[in-house]
Phi, psi and omega in degrees: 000154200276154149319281204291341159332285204280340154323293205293316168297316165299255212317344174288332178325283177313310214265320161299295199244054120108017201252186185252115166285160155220166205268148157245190218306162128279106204252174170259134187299116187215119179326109165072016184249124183235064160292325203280327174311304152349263177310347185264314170308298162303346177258009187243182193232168227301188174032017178316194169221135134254130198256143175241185135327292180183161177293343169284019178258339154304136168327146182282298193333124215260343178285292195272002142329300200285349191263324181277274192327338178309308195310275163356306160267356168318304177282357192017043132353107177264128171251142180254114179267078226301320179313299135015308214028038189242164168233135204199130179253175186293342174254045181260317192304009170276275204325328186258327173302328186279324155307335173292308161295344162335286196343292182245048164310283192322331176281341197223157170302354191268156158209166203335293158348292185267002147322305207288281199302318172288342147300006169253000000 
């Protein structure tokens, strides 16, 4: 989805329910790469709100699913999903990230089985 899209959708977000946009970065697309993710997570302060698009803008990989979520709850982080239409605090996002993959098992080499075993 184009950049200026997902702006205009965030900030109408914001702007309903009561929050302070800041416009974000434009980042360039580098395959399987979350600096900006990264970096948006260390800079902001505890209990912040960040709004995304959707949870499928997190990594499939699950080491670095775990490396964000570390960050996240360290920070007791609320993520907003607009797509979603959900608010997920930080210690609810395994359980919904992992749910999220359900979905399209049938699209990946993964399966239910091992979905089963990184939730325990």
């Amino acid at each position: 989805m184009p950049v200026p899209i997902q702006n205009q959708l965030l900030k109408t977000y914001c702007e309903k329910n009561n929050f302070i946009y800041k416009l974000s970065i434009v980042e360039s697309y580098i395959k399987d790469n979350y600096m900006y993710l990264n970096n948006l997570i260390d800079s902001v302060s505890e209990q912040a709100n960040i709004g995304m698009c959707s949870i499928y803008m997190f990594p499939k990989e699950i080491e670095k699913f775990k490396a964000l979520e570390a960050s996240i709850c360290k920070k007791e982080l609320v993520l907003h999903f607009l797509f979603e239409n959900c608010k997920i605090s930080f210690n609810d996002l395994n359980s919904f990230y992992l749910n999220s993959r359900l979905r399209f098992l049938h699209n990946e080499e993964e399966s239910i089985e091992e979905i089963i075993r990184i939730m325990e």
